[in-house]
Each structure stands twice: as structure tokens, then as C-alpha cells.
C-alpha positions in Angstrom: -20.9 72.9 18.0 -19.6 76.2 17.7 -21.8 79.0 16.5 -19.4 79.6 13.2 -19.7 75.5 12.7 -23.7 76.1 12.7 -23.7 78.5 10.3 -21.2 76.3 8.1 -23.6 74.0 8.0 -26.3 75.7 7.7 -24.6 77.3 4.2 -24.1 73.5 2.9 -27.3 72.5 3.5 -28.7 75.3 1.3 -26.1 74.5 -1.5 -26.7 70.6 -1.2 -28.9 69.3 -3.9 -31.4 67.6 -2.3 -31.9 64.1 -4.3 -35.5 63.1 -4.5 -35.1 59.4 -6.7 -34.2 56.8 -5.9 -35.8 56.4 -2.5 -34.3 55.2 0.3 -35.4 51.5 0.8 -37.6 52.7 3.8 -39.8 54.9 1.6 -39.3 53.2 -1.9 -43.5 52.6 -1.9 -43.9 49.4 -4.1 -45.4 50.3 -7.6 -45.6 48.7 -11.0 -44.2 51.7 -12.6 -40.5 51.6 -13.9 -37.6 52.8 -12.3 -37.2 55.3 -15.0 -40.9 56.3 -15.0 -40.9 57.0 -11.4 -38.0 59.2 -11.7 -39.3 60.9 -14.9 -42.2 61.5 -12.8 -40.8 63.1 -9.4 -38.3 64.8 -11.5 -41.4 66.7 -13.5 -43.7 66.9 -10.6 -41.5 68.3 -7.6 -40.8 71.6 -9.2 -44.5 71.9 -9.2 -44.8 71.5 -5.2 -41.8 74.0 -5.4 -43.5 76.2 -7.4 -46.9 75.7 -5.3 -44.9 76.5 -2.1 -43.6 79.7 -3.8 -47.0 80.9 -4.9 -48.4 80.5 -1.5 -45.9 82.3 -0.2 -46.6 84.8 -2.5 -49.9 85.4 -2.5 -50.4 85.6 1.2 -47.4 88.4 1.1 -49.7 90.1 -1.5 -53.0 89.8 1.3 -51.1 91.0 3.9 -49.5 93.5 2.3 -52.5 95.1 0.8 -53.6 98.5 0.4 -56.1 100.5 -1.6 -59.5 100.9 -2.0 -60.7 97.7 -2.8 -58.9 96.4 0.1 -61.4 94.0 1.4 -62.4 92.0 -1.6 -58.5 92.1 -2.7 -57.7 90.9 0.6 -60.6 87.9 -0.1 -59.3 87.0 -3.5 -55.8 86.7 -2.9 -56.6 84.8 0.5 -58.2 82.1 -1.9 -55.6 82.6 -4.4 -53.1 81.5 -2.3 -55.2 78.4 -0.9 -55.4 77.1 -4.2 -51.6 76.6 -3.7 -51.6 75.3 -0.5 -54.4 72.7 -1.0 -52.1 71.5 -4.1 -49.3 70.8 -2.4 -50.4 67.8 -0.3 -51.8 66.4 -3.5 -49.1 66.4 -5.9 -46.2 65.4 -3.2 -48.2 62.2 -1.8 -48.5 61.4 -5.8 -44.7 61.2 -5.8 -44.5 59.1 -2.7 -47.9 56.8 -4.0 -45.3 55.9 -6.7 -42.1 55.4 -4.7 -40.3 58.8 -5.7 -39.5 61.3 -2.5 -40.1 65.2 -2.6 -39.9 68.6 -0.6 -37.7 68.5 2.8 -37.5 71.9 2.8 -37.8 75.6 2.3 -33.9 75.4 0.3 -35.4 72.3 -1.3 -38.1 74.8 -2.1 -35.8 77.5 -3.3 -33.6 74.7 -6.0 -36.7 74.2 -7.7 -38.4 76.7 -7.7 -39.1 78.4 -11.5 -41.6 81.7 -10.3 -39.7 84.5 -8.9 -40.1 86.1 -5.2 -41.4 89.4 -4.3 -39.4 91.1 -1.5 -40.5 94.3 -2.5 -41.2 96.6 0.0 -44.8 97.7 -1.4 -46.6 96.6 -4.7 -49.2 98.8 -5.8 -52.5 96.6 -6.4 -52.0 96.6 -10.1 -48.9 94.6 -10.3 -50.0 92.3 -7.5 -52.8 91.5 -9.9 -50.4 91.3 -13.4 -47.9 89.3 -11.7 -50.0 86.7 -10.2 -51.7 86.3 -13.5 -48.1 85.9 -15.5 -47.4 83.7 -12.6 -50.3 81.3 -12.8 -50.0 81.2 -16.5 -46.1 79.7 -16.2 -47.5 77.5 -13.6 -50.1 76.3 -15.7 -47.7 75.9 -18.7 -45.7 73.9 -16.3 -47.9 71.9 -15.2 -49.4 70.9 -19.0 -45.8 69.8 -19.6 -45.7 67.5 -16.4 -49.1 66.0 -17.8 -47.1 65.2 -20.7 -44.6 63.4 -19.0 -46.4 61.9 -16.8 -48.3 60.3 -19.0 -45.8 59.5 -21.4 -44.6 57.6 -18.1 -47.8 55.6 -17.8 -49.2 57.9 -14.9 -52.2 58.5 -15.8 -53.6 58.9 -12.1 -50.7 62.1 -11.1 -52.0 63.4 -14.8 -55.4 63.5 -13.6 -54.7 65.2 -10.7 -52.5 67.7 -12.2 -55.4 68.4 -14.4 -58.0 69.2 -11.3 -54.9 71.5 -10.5 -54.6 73.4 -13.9 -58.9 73.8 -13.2 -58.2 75.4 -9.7 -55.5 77.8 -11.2 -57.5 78.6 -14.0 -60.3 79.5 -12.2 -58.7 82.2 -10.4 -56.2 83.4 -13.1 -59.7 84.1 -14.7 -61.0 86.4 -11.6 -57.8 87.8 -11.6 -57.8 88.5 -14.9 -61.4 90.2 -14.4 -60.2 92.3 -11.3 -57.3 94.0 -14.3 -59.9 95.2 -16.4 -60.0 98.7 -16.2 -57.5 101.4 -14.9 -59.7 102.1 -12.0 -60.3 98.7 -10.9 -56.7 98.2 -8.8 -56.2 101.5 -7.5 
């Protein structure tokens, strides 16, 4: 394959939406949920994993680009702020495949569903690391109350529950977050 066919594909595979429902037969795990439920399901839950992948991504850009005065326990918080993400992701997408739906192949998969913005910024002063990972976890966590909703409107009470422990994770460090803004001098 020529170098100019590569990047062809490549290109397509970026555009391609990536179907997550139905399953292929080889990964179409037996439930006793509907058709329709299992897709209402994946279809309200993968942009979550998206999302999670995206906040990750974010949050360690944040650590590692980091500078200021409180560097140290900055560099601590948004560590942990970005685990929170990545210890989510295993547990919503094995949720989807528990009920027979598919999810995330990839980092364009990542990028179709995806609703929080990047940050390619070259530098972010402290401040507005801390304000936009606070407006980020609250859409996440708005999400995330809506995919509650669906899912149990769906009968999936077990993904709920488990979205739930999710919101309680987020929460819990939109809170310290949200204790690290208080006060000009705090983020410098």
C-alpha cells in the first residue's frame, strides 16, 4: 500500500461512524433486556466512556503542564482527578458489553462522541485549569444523570447504579476543585 493510500485510509476511518448496536453475533452477550433497551442503553452510555477518555486526557495535560506555586499539591489533585476518569472507563464500557451492546475502538471513536471540549492550549494559567475542570465535571455529571434516566427507563437498573458510584467519584473532586477556586490567591 502506497503511502498516499495509507493516509486515505486513515482519513475514512476518522470520518466512519463507528456503529456500537447491534453487536456482531460473536459479541452479542446474551441478556434479557430488549433489543431496543440495549441500544437505548449503549447509545446513552458510550458518550460517557467518550467523555471519560476526554477528561483523562485532560486532566493529566493539566498535571503535566503545571506551573505555579502550589505546584505540588495541584500536580496531586489533578493526578487523582484524572484517575477518577480512567477507573470509570472500564466500568461503564464492560456494562455495555454485560448487556450485549459494543463500545469504544478508538481514539476517533473517542473524538464522535465526545461532548467536553479539548485543551490544546499552549499554557493555562492554574485558575482556568481549576474553572474548566469544574464546568467540565458538572456537564459530565449532568450527562451522566440523564443516562440514569435512560437507563432505567430501559430496565437497567444495574449500569444506573453504577453510573451513580460514578456521579459520587466526580462529585467528590468537583467539590475539592471547587475549594482550591476560592480565593484570588489560591491558583496563582
Amino acid at each position: 500500500m502506497t503511502t498516499k493510500e495509507v493516509n486515505r485510509t486513515k482519513e475514512a476511518s476518522k470520518t466512519a461512524q463507528v456503529k456500537t448496536f447491534p453487536a456482531p453475533p460473536q459479541l452479542a452477550t446474551v441478556t434479557d433486556l430488549k433489543p431496543e433497551e440495549v441500544q437505548a442503553v449503549t447509545s446513552a452510555v458510550n458518550p460517557l466512556v467518550a467523555d471519560a477518555f476526554a477528561m483523562y486526557a485532560k486532566s493529566k495535560n493539566y498535571h503535566w503542564h503545571l506551573s505555579g506555586s502550589h505546584f505540588r499539591d495541584y500536580h496531586k489533585l489533578l493526578d487523582q482527578h484524572a484517575t477518577v476518569f480512567l477507573e470509570s472507563i472500564d466500568i461503564m464500557a464492560e456494562r455495555i458489553r454485560r448487556i450485549g451492546g459494543t463500545t469504544i475502538r478508538s481514539v476517533s471513536h473517542v473524538s464522535q462522541l465526545q461532548t467536553v471540549s479539548d485543551d490544546n492550549s499552549e499554557f493555562v494559567p492554574p485558575a482556568d485549569m481549576v474553572r474548566n475542570l469544574i464546568a467540565d465535571d458538572n456537564h459530565i455529571v449532568q450527562s451522566i444523570r440523564k443516562a440514569i434516566e435512560v437507563c432505567e427507563n430501559n430496565h437497567d437498573d444495574a449500569t444506573a447504579n453504577r453510573l451513580e458510584e460514578i456521579i459520587d467519584s466526580v462529585e467528590r473532586y468537583k467539590w475539592f476543585l471547587f475549594e482550591v477556586s476560592q480565593g484570588a490567591d489560591n491558583t496563582q
